[in-house]
C-alpha positions as CSV (number, residue, x, y, z in Angstrom):
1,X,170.2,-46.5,-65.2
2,X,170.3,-43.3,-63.6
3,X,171.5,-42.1,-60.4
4,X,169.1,-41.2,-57.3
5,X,169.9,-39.8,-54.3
6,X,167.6,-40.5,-52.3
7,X,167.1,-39.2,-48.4
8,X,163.4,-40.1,-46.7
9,X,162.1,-38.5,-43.8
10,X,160.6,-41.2,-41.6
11,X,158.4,-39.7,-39.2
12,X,156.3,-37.3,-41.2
13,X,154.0,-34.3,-40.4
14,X,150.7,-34.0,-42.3
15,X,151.1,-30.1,-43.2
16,X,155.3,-30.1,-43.1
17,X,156.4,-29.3,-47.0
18,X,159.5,-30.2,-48.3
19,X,161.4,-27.2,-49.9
20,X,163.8,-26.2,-52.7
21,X,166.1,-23.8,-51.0
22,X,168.0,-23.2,-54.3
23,X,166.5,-22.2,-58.0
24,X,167.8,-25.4,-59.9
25,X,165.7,-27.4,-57.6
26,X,161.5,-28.0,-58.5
27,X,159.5,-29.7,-55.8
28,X,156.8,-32.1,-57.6
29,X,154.2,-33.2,-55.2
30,X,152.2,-35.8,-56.4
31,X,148.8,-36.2,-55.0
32,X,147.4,-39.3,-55.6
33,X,143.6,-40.3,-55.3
34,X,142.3,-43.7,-55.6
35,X,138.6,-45.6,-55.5
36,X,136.8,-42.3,-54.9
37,X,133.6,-43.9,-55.6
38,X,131.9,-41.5,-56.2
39,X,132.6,-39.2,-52.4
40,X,131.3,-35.7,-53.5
41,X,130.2,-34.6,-50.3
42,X,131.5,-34.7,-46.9
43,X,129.9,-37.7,-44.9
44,X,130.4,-39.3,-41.3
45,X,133.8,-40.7,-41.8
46,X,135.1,-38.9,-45.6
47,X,135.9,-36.1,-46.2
48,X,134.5,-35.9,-49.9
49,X,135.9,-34.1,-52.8
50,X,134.8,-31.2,-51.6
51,X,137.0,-31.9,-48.8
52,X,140.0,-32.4,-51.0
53,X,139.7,-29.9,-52.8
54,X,140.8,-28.0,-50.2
55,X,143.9,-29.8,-49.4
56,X,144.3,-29.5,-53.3
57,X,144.4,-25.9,-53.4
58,X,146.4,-25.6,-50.3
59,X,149.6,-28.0,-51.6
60,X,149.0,-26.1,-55.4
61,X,149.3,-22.5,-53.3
62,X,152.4,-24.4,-51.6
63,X,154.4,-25.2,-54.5
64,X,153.8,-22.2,-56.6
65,X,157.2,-20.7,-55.2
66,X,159.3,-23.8,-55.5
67,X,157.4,-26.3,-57.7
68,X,154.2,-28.0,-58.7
69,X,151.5,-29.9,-58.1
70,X,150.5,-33.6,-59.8
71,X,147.3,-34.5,-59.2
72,X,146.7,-38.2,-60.1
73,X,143.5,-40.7,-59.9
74,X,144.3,-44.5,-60.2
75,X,141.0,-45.7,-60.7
76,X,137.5,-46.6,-59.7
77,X,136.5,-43.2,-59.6
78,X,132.5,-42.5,-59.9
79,X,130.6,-45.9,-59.4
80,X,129.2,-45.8,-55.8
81,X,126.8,-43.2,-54.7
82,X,123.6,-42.0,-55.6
83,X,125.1,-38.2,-56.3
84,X,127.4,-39.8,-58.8
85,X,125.5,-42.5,-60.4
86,X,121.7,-40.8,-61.4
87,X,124.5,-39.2,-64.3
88,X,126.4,-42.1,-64.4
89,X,129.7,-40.4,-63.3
90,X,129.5,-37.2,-65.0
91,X,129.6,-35.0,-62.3
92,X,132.8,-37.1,-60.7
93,X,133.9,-35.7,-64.0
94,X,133.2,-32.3,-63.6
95,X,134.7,-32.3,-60.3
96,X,137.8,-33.8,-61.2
97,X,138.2,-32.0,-64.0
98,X,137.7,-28.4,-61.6
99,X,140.3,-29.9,-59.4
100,X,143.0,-30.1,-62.3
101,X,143.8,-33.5,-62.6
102,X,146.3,-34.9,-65.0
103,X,145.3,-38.3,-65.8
104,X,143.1,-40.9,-64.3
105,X,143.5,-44.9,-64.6
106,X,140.7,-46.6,-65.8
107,X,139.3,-49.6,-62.8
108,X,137.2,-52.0,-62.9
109,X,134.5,-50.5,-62.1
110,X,134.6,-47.6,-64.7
111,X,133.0,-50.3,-66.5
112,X,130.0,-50.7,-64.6
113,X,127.3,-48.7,-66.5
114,X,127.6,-50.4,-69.6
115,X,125.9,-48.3,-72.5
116,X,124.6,-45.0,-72.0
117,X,121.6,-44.9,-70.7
118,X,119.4,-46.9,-68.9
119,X,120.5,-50.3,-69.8
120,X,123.7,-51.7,-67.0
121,X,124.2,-54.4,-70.0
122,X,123.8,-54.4,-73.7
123,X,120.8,-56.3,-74.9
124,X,121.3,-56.3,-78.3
125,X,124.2,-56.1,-80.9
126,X,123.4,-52.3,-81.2
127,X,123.8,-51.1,-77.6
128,X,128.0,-50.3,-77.3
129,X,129.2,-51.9,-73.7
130,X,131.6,-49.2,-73.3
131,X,129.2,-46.4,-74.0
132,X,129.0,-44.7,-70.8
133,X,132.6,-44.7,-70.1
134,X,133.0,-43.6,-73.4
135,X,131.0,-40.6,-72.9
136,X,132.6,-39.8,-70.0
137,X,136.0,-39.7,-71.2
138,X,134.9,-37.5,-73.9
139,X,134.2,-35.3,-71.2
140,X,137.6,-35.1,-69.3
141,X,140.0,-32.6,-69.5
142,X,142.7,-35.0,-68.3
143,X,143.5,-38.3,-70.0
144,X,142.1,-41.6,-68.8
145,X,144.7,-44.2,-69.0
146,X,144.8,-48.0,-69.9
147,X,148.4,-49.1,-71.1
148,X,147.0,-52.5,-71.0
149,X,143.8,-52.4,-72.0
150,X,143.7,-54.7,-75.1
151,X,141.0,-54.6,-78.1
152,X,140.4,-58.3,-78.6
153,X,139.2,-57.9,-81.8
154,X,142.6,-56.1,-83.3
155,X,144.6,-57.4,-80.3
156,X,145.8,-53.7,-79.9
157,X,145.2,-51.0,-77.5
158,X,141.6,-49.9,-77.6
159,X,141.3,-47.1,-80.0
160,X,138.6,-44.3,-77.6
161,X,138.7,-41.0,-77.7
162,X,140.7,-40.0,-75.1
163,X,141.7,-43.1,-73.5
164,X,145.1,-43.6,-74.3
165,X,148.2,-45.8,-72.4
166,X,150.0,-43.2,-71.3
167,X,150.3,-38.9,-71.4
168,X,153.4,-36.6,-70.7
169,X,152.4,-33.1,-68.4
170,X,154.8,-30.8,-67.5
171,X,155.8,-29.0,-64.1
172,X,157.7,-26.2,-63.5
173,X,159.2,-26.9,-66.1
174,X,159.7,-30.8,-65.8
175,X,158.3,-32.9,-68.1
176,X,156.6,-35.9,-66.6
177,X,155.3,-39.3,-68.1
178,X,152.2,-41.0,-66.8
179,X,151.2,-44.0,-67.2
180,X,147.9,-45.8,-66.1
181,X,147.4,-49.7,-66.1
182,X,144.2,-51.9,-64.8
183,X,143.6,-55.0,-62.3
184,X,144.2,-58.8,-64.4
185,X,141.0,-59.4,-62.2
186,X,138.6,-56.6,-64.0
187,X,136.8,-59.4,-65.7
188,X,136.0,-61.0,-62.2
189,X,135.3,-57.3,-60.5
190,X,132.4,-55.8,-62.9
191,X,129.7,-57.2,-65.0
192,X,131.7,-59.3,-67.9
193,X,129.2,-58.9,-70.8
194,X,130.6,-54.9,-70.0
195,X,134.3,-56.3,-70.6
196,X,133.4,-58.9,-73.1
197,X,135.3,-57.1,-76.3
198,X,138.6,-56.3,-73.9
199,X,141.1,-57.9,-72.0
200,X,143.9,-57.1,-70.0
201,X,147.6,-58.0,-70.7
202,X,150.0,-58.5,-68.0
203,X,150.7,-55.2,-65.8
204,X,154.2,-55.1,-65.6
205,X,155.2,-56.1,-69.3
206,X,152.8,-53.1,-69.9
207,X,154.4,-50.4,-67.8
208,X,158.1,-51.2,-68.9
209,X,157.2,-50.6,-72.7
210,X,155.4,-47.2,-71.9
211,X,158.1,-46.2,-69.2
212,X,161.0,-46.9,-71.5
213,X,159.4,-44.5,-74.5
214,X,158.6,-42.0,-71.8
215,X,162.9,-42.1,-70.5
216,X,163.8,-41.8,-73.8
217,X,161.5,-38.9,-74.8
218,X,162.8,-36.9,-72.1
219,X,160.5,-37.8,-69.2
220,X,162.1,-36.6,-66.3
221,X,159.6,-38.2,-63.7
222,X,158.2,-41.4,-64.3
223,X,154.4,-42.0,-62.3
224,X,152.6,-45.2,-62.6
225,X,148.5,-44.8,-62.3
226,X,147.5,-48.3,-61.2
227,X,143.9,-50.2,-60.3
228,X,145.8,-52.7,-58.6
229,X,146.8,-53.2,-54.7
230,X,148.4,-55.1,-51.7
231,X,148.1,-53.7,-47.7
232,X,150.7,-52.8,-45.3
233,X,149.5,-51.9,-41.7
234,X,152.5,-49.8,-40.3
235,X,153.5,-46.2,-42.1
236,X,156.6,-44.9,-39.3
237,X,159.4,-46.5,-41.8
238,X,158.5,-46.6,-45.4
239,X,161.3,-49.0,-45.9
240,X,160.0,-51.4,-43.4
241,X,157.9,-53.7,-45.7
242,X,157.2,-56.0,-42.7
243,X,153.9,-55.2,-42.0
244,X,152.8,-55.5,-45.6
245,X,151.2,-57.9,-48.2
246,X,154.5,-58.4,-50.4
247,X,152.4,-60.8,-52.7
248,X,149.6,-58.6,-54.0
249,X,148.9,-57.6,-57.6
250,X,151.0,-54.5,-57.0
251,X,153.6,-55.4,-54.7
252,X,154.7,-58.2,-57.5
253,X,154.5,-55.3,-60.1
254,X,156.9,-53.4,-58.6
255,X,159.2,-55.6,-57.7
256,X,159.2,-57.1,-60.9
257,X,159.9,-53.5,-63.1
258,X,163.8,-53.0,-63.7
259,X,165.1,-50.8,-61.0
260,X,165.7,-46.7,-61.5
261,X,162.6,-47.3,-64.3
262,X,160.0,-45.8,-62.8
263,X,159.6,-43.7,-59.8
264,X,156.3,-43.6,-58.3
265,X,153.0,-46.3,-58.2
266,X,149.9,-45.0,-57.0
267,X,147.5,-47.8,-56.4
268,X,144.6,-49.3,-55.7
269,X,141.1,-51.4,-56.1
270,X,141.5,-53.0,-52.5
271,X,140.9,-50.2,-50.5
272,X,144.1,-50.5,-48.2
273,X,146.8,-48.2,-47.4
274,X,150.4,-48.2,-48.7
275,X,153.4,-45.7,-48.5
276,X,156.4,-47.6,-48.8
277,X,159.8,-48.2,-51.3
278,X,159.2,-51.2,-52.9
279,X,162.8,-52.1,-55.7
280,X,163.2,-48.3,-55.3
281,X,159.7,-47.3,-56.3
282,X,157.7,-45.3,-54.0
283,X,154.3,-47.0,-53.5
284,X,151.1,-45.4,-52.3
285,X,147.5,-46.5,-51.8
286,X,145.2,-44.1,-50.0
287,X,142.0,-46.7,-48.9
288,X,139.0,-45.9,-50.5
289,X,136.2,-43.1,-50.5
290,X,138.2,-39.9,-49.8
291,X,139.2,-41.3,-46.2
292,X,142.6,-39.8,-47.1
293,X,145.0,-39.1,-50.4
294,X,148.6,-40.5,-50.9
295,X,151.6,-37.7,-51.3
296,X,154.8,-37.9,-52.3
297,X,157.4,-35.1,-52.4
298,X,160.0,-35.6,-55.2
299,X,162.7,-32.6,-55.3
300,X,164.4,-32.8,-59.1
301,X,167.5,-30.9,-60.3
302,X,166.0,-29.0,-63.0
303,X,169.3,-28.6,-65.3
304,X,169.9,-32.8,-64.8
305,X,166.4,-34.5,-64.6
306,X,167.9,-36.3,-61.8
307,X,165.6,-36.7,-58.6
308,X,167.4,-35.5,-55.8
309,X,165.4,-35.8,-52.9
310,X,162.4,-37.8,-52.4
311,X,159.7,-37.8,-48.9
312,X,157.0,-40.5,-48.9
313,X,154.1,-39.6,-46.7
314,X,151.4,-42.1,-44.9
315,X,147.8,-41.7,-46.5
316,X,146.8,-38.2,-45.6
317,X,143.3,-38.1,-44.2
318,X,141.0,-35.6,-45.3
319,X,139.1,-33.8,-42.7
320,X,137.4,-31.4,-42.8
321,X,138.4,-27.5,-41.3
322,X,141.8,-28.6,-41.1
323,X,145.0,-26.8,-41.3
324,X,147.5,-27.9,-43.7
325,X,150.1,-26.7,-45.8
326,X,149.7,-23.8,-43.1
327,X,146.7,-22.6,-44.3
328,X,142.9,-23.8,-43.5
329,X,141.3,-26.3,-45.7
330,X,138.8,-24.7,-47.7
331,X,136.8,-26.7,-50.6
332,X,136.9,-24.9,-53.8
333,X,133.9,-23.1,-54.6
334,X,133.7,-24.7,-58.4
335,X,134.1,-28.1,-56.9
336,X,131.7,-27.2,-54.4
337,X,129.2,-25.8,-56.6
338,X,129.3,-29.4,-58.3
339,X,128.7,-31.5,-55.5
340,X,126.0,-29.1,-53.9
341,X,124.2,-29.5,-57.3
342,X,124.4,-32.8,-57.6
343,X,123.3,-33.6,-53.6
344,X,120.2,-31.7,-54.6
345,X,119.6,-33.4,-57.4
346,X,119.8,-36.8,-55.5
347,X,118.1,-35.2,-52.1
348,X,115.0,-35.9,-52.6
349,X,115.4,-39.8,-54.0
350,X,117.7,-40.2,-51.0
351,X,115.4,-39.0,-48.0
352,X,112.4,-41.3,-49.4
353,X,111.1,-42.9,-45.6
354,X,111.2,-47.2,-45.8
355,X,109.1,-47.7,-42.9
356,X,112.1,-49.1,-41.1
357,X,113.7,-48.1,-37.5
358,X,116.7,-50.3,-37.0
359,X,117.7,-50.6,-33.5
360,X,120.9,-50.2,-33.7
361,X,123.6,-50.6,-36.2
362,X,123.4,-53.4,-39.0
363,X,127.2,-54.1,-39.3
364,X,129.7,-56.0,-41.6
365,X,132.4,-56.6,-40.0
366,X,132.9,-60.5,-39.0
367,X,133.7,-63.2,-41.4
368,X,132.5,-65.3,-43.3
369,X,128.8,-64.1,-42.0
370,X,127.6,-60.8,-41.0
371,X,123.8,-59.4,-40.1
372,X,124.2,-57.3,-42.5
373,X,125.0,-60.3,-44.9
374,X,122.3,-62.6,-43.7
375,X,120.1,-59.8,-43.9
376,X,120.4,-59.3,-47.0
377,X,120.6,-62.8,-48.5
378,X,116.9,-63.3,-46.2
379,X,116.2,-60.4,-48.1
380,X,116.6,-61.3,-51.9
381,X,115.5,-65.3,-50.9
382,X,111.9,-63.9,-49.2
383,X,111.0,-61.4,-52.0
384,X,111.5,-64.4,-54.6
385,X,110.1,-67.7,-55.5
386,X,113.2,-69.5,-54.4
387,X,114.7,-72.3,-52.2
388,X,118.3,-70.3,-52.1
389,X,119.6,-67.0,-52.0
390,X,123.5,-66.4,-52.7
391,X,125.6,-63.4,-53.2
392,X,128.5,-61.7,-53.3
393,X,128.4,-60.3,-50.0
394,X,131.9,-59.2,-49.6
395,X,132.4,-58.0,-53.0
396,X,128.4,-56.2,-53.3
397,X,127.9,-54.8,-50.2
398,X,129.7,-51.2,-50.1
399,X,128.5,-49.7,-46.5
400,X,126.5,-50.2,-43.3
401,X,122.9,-49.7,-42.2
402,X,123.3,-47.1,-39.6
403,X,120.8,-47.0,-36.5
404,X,117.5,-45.3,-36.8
405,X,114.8,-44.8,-39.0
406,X,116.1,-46.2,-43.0
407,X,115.4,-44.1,-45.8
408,X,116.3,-45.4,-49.7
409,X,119.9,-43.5,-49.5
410,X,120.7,-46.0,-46.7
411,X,120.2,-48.9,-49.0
412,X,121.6,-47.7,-51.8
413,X,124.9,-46.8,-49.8
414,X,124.6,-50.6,-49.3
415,X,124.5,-51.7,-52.6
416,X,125.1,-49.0,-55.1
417,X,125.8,-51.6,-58.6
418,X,123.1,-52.0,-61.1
419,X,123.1,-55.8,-60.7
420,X,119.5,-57.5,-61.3
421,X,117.8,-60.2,-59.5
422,X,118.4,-63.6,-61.9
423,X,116.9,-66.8,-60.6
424,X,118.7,-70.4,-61.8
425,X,117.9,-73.9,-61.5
426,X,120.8,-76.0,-59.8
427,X,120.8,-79.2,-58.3
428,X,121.8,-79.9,-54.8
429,X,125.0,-81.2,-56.1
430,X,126.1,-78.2,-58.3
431,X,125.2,-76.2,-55.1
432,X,127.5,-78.3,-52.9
433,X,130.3,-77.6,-55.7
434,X,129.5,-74.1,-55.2
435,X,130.1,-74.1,-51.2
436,X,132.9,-76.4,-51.4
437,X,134.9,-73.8,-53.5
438,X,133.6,-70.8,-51.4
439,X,135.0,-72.6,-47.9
440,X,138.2,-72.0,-48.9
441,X,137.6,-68.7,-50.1
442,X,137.2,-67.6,-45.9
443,X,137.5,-64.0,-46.0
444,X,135.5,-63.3,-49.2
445,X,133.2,-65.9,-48.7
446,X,129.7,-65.8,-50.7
447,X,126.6,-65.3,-48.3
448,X,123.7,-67.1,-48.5
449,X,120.2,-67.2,-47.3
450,X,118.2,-70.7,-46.9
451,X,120.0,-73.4,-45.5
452,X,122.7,-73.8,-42.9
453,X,126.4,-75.4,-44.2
454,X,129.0,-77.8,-42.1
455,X,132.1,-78.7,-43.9
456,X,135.0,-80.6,-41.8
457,X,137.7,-82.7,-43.8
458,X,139.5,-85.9,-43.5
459,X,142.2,-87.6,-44.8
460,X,141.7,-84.1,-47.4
461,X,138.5,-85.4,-48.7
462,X,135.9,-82.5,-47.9
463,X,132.7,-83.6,-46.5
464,X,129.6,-80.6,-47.4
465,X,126.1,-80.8,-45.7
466,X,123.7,-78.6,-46.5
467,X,120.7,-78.5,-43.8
468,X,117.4,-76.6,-44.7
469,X,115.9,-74.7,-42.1
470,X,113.2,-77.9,-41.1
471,X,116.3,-79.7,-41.1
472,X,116.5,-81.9,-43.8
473,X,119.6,-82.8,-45.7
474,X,119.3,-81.2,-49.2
475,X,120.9,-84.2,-51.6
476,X,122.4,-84.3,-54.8
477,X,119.3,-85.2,-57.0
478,X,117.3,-82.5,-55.0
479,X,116.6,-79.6,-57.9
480,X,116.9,-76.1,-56.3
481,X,115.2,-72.7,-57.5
482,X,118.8,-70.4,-56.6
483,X,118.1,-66.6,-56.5
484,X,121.4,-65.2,-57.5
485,X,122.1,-61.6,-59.4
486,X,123.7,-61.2,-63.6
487,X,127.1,-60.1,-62.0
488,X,127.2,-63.5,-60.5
489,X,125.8,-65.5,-63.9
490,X,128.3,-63.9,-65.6
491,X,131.3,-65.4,-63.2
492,X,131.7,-62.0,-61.3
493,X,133.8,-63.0,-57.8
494,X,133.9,-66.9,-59.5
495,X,131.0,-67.5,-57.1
496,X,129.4,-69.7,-60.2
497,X,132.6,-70.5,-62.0
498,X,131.7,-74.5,-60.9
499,X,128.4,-74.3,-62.1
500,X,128.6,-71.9,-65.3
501,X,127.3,-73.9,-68.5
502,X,129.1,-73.7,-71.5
503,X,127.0,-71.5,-73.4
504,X,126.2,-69.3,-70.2
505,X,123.1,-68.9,-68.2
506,X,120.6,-66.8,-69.9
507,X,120.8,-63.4,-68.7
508,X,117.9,-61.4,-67.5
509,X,117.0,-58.2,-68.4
510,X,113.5,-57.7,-67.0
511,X,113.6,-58.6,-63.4
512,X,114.3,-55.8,-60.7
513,X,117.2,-54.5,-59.8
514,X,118.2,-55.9,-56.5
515,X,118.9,-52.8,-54.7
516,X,115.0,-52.2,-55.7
517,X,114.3,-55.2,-54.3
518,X,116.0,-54.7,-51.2
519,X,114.5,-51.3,-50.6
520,X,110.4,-53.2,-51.4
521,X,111.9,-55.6,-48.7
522,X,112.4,-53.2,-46.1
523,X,108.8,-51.3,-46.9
524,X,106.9,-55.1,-46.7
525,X,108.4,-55.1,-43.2
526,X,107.9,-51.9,-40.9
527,X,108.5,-51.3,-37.6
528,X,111.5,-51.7,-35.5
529,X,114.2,-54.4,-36.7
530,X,116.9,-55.5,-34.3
531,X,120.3,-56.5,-36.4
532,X,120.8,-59.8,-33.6
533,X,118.0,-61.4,-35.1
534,X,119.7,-61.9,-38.6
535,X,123.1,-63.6,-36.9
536,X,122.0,-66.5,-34.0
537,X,126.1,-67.3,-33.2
538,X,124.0,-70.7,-32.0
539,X,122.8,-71.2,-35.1
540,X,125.5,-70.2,-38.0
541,X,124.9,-70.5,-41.8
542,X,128.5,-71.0,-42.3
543,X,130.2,-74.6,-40.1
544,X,133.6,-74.4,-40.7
545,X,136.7,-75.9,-39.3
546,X,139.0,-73.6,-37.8
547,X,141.6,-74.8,-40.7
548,X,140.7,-76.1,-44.1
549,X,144.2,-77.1,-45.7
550,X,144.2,-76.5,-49.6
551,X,144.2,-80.0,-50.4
552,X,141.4,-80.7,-48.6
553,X,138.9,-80.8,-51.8
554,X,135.5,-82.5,-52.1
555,X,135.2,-85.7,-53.7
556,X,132.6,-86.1,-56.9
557,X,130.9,-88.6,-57.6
C-alpha cells in the first residue's frame, strides 16, 4: 500500500488556501456538495447554487496557478423545490453542469419522479420507473454514478446511458478515479414501485472492486461519491472522532475499506456535517440544501502520485457577499441565468395567496410530536373520510411554515414529494402493531392525527392504548378507515411494514396529491391560525415512558 505523508492543519480559516511552493507539487481541492435538493436560489438560511457558484469560481481562479479544482455531488441533488421539480430536475442539471462538475452519485431520491412525465409511479407495464432520471442523465455533462446499483433482472450493474460505477477525470495533470455508491436504505427512502427492478449491494464490497481497478489503472487520487451518512458535532480536530456517530452507514464504510485504498468520502442523505479521518480516509458531509460545501485540500507529487500533504476543512457555509479565496463571492452569470429562469417560471405558482395568516411560526423541532406535525396529520385526517391519519412526519416534512400570511410555495417547501393521499382499512389491532413498532422508533417516530397513544411496559411486555378524541378505547375488533399516503403502502420509512399484505395494498392513482390537499386544507380554513393550538403539552398524542428498553415488545394475541 502506498506511502502518505500526511500533515493536517487543525484550526482552519474559511478563505486560507493551501499552496504548492514547488512545480512537482499539484493542489487538488475537492469540493464536495451533497443533498442540494433542489437550492437554486438564495433563501433565508442557504445560500443556493447561485451562491456557490461563486465560491466555485473563486477556489477554480485559486488553483489555476498551482492546481485544480474537483467539483463532486454525492447525491439527492434536484428533488425538493418547486424551481427544480415543475422540470423534474432539469434545471439542477443545467446548473450543475455550468458549474463544471465531474460526477454526481445517484441518492435516493433521484428516484422520486418515476417516469417522465406526469405520472410519480408507473401505472402500467409501459410506463419505465426510471424514466425521468433517465432523462436527466442523458442530459449531464458529468457522469452520474452507482457502483452498486444492481439490475435485478441480469443481476449486473444497470446498463443507462450515462450512469456508470465509476469515471477517471484528470487535474493538472493527475489522473483521478471516482467512484459513486448509494444508501442500502434507498428502497425504504423513495417510492419502491420507483426501485422495484434495482437493488443495492453492500457499499463497501462495492467501492473496493472499483477502487482497486482505478489504483491499478493509474489513478493517482482516489474520491468516493457516497448517499450515505453518520454526524459528528465538533470540527476543531478532524482526528477527534469523539463527537461523532461512529456507527452510521458511512462511518462503518470507511472503517471497513483496506487502509491507503481510498482517499476521500464525501457523504450524505442525513443532512449532518462531517470532516474528519476516519482508517485514514478523509470524510466530509456538508448538511443539506446549500447551507455549506465540504473541502478538502490534497497536495500530490506530480512525478510519484504520492499525496503529500492533505488539509480537511469543516463544512464551508455559503453566504452570500462573502470574501473567500481572497476575492468576493460572486454567482456565475450562466448559473445565475438558470436559476433566475427557473424562479420565474415557478413565481407565479409560488406567490398563489391560501387565505391563511399564521401567527407566528409553525415549527418542527421537538420529538416525537411537533405543531407542524399534528398539523398536518389534522390536515390530511379532516379533508378525508377517515377515523386515522398517519405519516411520515420526520421523513415527509422538508421545512417550516414561517409567520405571516401562507402562500402555496410555503406548503410546498413543506412537503415537496409527489406522494398521493391512499386510504386503507385496518383493524384496531393491526393499528396497535403499527404504534408499538413506531414507540421505539423515538426520534423518527410516525405522526398521527385522530386518537391519542399511552404505551408504558412491564416485566418487557408493552401495553398500547389507543384513546379517540370522545375518549373511548379503540379495541382490536374495531375496523378503522386509516388515511395514509402510496410512499407509506409501499413500506417507505417501514411505517406499514407490520401491516403490509402479502400481495400489497392496492395502490392509488387517482386520489390527490397530498401536498394538494394540504394546500385545499389551508384555503377551507382562513383567517388567523395560531401554531399552540395544534400541540396542547396537556394533552399529547404521543404517552411515552421516558425509556422503552428494546425488549420491551407487545404481546399478540
Amino acid at each position: 500500500m502506498r506511502n502518505i505523508v500526511v500533515t493536517l492543519s487543525l484550526l482552519v480559516l474559511a478563505g486560507c488556501a493551501q499552496v504548492a511552493t514547488r512545480p512537482d507539487l499539484a493542489v487538488i481541492t475537492v469540493i464536495g456538495t451533497n443533498d442540494v435538493h433542489g437550492e437554486l436560489v438564495e433563501q433565508t438560511d442557504r445560500g443556493g447554487l447561485t451562491t456557490l457558484s461563486g465560491y466555485v469560481n473563486a477556489v477554480r481562479a485559486a488553483r489555476a496557478a498551482d492546481g485544480g479544482l474537483l467539483l463532486v455531488d454525492a447525491g439527492d441533488m434536484w428533488q425538493g423545490t418547486l424551481e427544480s421539480n415543475l422540470n423534474e430536475g432539469y434545471s439542477v442539471v443545467e446548473t450543475y453542469n455550468a458549474m463544471g462538475y465531474a460526477a454526481a452519485a445517484i441518492g435516493n431520491h433521484e428516484f422520486d419522479f418515476g417516469p417522465l412525465g406526469p405520472k410519480s409511479i408507473p401505472e402500467s407495464d409501459g410506463d419505465n420507473p426510471f424514466g425521468a432520471l433517465q432523462a436527466r442523465a442523458t442530459k449531464a455533462n458529468f457522469p452520474l454514478l452507482g457502483a452498486n446499483l444492481i439490475d435485478v433482472a441480469t443481476g449486473q450493474l444497470v446498463e443507462w446511458d450515462n450512469v456508470q460505477a465509476s469515471a477517471v477525470v484528470q487535474r493538472a495533470g493527475v489522473q483521478i478515479g471516482v467512484i459513486g455508491v448509494l444508501t442500502e436504505s434507498t428502497r425504504a427512502t423513495t417510492i419502491a414501485a420507483n426501485v422495484r427492478d434495482i437493488r443495492i449491494a453492500p457499499l463497501a464490497a462495492a467501492i473496493k472492486e472499483q477502487a482497486q481497478a482505478l489504483r491499478l489503472a493509474g489513478a493517482s487520487l482516489i474520491v468516493v461519491v457516497a448517499h450515505a451518512g453518520s454526524r459528528c458535532a465538533e470540527f476543531d480536530d478532524p482526528f477527534d472522532t469523539s463527537s461523532c456517530r461512529m456507527d452510521g452507514e458511512i462511518m462503518r464504510v470507511a472503517q471497513a475499506l483496506p487502509p491507503g485504498l481510498v482517499d476521500h468520502i464525501v457523504a450524505g442523505h442525513v443532512h449532518q456535517g462531517i470532516a474528519h479521518d476516519v482508517n485514514g480516509i478523509a470524510v466530509t458531509s456538508a448538511y443539506s440544501n446549500t447551507r455549506a460545501f465540504s473541502r478538502v485540500d490534497f497536495t500530490i507529487d506530480r512525478n510519484s502520485g504520492e499525496v503529500v500533504d492533505r488539509r480537511i476543512y469543516p463544512p464551508q457555509p455559503i453566504v452570500a457577499g462573502a470574501t473567500y479565496e481572497g476575492r468576493k463571492v460572486v454567482p456565475d452569470a450562466a448559473v445565475l441565468a438558470i436559476a433566475e429562469r427557473a424562479r420565474d417560471m415557478a413565481a407565479k405558482r409560488r406567490a398563489e395567496p391560501l387565505g391563511v395568516t399564521m401567527d407566528e411560526p409553525t415549527l418542527h423541532r421537538t420529538r416525537p410530536e411537533s405543531p407542524l406535525a399534528n398539523l398536518f396529520t389534522d390536515a390530511l385526517l379532516q379533508m378525508n373520510d377517515a377515523d386515522i391519519a398517519i405519516h411520515n412526519v420526520w421523513g415527509g416534512i422538508r421545512a417550516e411554515l414561517p409567520e405571516g400570511e401562507l402562500t402555496y410555495g410555503d406548503v410546498y417547501r413543506v412537503f415537496p414529494f409527489d406522494n398521493r393521499v391512499a386510504i386503507i382499512e385496518l383493524t384496531g389491532a393491526q393499528l396497535r402493531s403499527i404504534i408499538a413498532q413506531q414507540a421505539h422508533n423515538r426520534m423518527r417516530a410516525a405522526g398521527f392525527s385522530g386518537m391519542r397513544v399511552y404505551v408504558s411496559c412491564e416485566a418487557n411486555d408493552m401495553r398500547v392504548s389507543m384513546l379517540r378524541p370522545d375518549g373511548t378505547e379503540i379495541e382490536d375488533d374495531d375496523k378503522l378507515r386509516v388515511v395514509a399516503n402510496d410512499f407509506l403502502l409501499l413500506g417507505g420509512d417501514s411505517i406499514l411494514t407490520p401491516v403490509i399484505p402479502e400481495e400489497g395494498f392496492a395502490m392509488p392513482n387517482s386520489t390527490p396529491l397530498v401536498r394538494e390537499m394540504l394546500a385545499q386544507w389551508f384555503r377551507s380554513n382562513p383567517g388567523e391560525m395560531d401554531p399552540d393550538d395544534f400541540m396542547n403539552p396537556e394533552s399529547l398524542r404521543w404517552n411515552l415512558p421516558p425509556e422503552l428498553p428494546a425488549e420491551c415488545q407487545l404481546s399478540m394475541p
